[in-house]
MARGU-741043 format. One record per residue (C-alpha): x, y, z. Coordinates in steps of 0.001 Angstrom, whole numbers, plus 500000, padded with zeros to 6 digits. Example, Ala and Ser with C-alpha at 12.3 -4.5 7.8 and 13.67 -1.06 7.14 Angstrom:
2
512300495500507800513670498940507140
END
This chain:
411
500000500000500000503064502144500964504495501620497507501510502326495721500893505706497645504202506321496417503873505612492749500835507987492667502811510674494102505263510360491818503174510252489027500758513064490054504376515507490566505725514501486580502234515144485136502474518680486764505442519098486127505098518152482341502186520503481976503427523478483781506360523296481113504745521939477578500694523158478252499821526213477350496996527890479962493737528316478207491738531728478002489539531031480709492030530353482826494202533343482080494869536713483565493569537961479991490466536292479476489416536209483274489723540244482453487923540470479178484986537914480924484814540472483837485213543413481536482644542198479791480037541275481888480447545177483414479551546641480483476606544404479894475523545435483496476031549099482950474099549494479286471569547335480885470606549081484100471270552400482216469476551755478909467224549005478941466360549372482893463169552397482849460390553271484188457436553555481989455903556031480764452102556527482063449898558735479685446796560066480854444178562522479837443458563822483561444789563923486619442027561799488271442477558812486360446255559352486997445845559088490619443447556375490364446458554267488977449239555092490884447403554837493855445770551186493294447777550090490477451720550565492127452791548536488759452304551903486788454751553594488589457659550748489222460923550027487058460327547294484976463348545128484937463030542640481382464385539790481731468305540594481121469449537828478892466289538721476204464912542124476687465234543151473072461853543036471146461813540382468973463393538083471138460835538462474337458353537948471390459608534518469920460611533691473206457724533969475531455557531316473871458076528467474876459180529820478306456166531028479965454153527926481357450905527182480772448741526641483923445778523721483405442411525190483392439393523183482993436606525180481020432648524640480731432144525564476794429417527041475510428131527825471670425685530890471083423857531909468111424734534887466297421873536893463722423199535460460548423338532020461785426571531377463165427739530221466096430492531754468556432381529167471091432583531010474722435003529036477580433836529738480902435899529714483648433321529647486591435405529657489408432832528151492073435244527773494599435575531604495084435938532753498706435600536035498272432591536153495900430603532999496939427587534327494919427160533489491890425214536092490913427372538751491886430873537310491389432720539888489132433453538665485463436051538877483019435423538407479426438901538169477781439970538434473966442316536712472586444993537174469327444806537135465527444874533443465779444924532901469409442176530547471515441434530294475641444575528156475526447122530760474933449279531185477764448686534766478054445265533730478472445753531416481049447634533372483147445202535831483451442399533338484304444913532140487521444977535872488160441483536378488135441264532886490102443584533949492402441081537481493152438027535124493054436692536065489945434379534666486767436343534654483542434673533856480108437269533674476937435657534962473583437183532605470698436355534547467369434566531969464880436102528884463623439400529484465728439085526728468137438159524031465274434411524520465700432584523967462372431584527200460836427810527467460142427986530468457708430923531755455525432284534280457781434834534604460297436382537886461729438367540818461703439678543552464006437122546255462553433967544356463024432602544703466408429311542362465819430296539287467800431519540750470353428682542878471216426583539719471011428372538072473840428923541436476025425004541014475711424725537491476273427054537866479199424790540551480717421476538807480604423407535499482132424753537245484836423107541040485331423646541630488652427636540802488281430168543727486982431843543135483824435167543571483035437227543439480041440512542581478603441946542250474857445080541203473490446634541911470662443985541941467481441752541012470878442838544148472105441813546121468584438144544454468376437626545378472284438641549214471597437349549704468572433937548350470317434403550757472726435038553868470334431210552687468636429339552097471913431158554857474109428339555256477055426396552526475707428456549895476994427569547378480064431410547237480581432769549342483740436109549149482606438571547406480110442579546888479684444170546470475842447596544391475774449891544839472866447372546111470610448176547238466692446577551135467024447547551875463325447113548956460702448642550819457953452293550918460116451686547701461624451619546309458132454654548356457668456845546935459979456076543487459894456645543696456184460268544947456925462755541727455894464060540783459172460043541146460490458846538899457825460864536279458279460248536168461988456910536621462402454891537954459303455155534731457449454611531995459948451018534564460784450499534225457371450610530545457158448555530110460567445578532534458737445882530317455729446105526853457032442138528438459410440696529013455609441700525793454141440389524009457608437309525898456579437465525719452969434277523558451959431938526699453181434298529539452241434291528519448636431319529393447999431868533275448376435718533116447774438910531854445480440611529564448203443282528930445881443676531959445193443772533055449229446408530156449888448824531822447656449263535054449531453066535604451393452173538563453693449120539435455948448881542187453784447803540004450946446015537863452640443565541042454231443412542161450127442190538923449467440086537383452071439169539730454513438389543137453565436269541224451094434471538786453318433184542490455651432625544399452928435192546780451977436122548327448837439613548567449537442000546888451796443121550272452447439334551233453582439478547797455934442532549455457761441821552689458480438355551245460061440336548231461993442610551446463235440960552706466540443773555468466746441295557771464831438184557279467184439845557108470478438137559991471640435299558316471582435655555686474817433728556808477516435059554466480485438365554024481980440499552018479863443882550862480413446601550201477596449996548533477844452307548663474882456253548253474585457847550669472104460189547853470927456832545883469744457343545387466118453627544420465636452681548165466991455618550371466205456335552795469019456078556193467002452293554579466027451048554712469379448710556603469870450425559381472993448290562936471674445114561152471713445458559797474802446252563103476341442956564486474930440794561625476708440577561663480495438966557788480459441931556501478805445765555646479661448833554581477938451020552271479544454406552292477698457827550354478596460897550568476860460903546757475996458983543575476135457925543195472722454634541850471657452803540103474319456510539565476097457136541922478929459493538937480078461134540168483899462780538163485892466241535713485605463919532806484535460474534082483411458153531113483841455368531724485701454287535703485649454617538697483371454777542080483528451789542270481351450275539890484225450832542033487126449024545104485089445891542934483975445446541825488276446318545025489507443833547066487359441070544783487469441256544236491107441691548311491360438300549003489367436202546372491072437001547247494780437890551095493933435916551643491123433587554469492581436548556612492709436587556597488585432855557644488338432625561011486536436198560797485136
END
């Protein structure tokens, strides 16, 4: 054992002593590259918490509303801190779909009639078990509105259904027709300009559950169809209040930018493909009014709105479609408090399109506006899995007009 102890020692000291003199150190393991690492990772830290680290900018068209917000909404008034490895735009955006988790909800689903014949698919989210609003009749509601092609399994969607869980209230998710696989009944589906179907269901919400406040929230085109509703109806609404996430406010330069090469590739294409592959899963009742074939060849969303659906509502011109699926011209119109988040590095809703002057003219609405987070990202924390920026706005404001609501009476 002695002699063996021995050997080992021996062998261990020529090894060293062979790589001391004939091995090279590598960079990591340098002076040098331990330096440039350090150096490095400094100067990350520094542009970060001095260019990408801000505070957002709140936008209001009175001071009351202002208050309201900083007062029961603290969210409006922190630094939001992206996530640090992927706070640039495009990256929150392709990345939060595959990070973020999706929390299991089980949903009661219900199909309602529309006047022309169709049918809309609504997922309830009842929420029985609610302690703090054990009446059924009275428990607050949600109704939520999803993407262009998004369903009440997105996982924006479901977060905000554990929020509202989490506060005790009803949630119902709005899928737009034929998006969940449902068989369409007539040869329509739907579009950010026409406001039809969801009026329907704000009614048929109302006469299910009148004595309950209603609530809204829209994301994305969701977040379009709920404001331009809200620009039509103004006073004539049964909503007390509504948030818009990420939505487009001008069509015309959301086209724009998602048209630019790097854009295209990312995002406008694969959109394109998803709108497509909803036609052709639709095709044997769309045929009769429209040239599938033709529709399947189109490469943009631009050329797929010329083609499908500024004809399927009407319009002469795709350019007439966009400027009424814009609700940047009719803003003035909403007559309740509304609350809008949007990231200036959204490529979907280019930051010099949103809409800041009209804002400032309307004392029931507010702009929410961070630096970063993309569309539908607002990604914070070293491992963003569970919660959102975008997720602590939606709670905070919804809880803040259903327990403080009075205060916002008269804005």
């Amino acid at each position: 054992m002695i002699a063996l102890d021995f050997n080992l020692n021996v062998l261990t000291r020529d090894l060293s002593l062979y790589l001391e003199n004939h091995v090279k150190v590598g960079f990591f393991g340098s002076g040098v590259g331990l330096s440039l690492v350090l150096g490095f990772s400094a100067a990350y830290t520094y542009y970060y918490l001095s260019s990408v680290v801000k505070k957002p900018q709140l936008v209001t068209g009175g001071e009351k509303f202002c208050h309201f917000l900083k007062e029961h909404c603290p969210v409006v008034s922190e630094t939001y801190y992206p996530t640090f490895w992927c706070w640039e735009g495009r990256i929150q955006t392709l990345i939060r779909p595959f990070i973020i988790t999706k929390p299991w909800v089980e949903y009661r689903n219900e199909f309602i009639k529309t006047a022309d014949g169709g049918q809309i698919s609504l997922d309830w989210f009842d929420n029985d078990d609610s302690v703090c609003y054990p009446d059924t009749a009275s428990r607050p509601t949600i109704l939520l509105l999803p993407g262009l092609t998004g369903t009440s399994r997105e996982s924006y969607i479901l977060h905000m259904i554990q929020q509202s869980h989490a506060l005790g209230y009803r949630c119902v998710v709005f899928n737009n027709r034929g998006a969940t696989g449902e068989r369409l009944l007539t040869p329509r589906t739907y579009c950010a300009a026409n406001t039809e179907d969801l009026e329907t269901v704000i009614d048929h919400i109302q006469s299910t559950h009148s004595a309950a406040p209603l609530l809204a929230a829209g994301v994305s085109m969701g977040g379009m169809m709920l404001a331009n509703y809200l620009c039509r109806a103004g006073r004539e609404t049964s909503l007390r209040a509504a948030a818009v996430f990420s939505a487009g406010w001008d069509v015309f330069e959301c086209a724009a930018s998602l048209e630019k090469p790097l854009n295209r590739f990312l995002f406008n294409s694969y959109l394109t493909s998803c709108l497509k592959a909803s036609v052709n899963r639709h095709r044997q009742i769309l045929e009769k009014l429209f040239d599938i074939d033709h529709v399947m060849k189109a490469k943009t969303i631009r050329e797929f709105d010329e083609r499908f659906t500024s004809i399927m509502f009407g319009y002469a011109t795709n350019e007439e479609y966009y400027k009424a699926a814009s609700p940047c011209h009719k803003l003035k119109s909403v007559q309740i408090p509304v609350l809008c988040l949007n990231a200036m590095d959204d490529v979907f809703s280019p930051g010099h399109a949103i809409p800041v002057e009209a804002a400032k003219r309307n004392p029931n609405l507010a702009l929410l506006i961070t630096s970063h987070g993309g569309h539908i990202g607002f990604l914070e924390g070293i491992w963003p899995r569970c919660s959102t920026y975008m997720d602590r706005v939606f709670k905070q404001f919804m809880q803040a007009v259903i327990e403080q609501g009075n205060e916002l009476e008269n804005l």
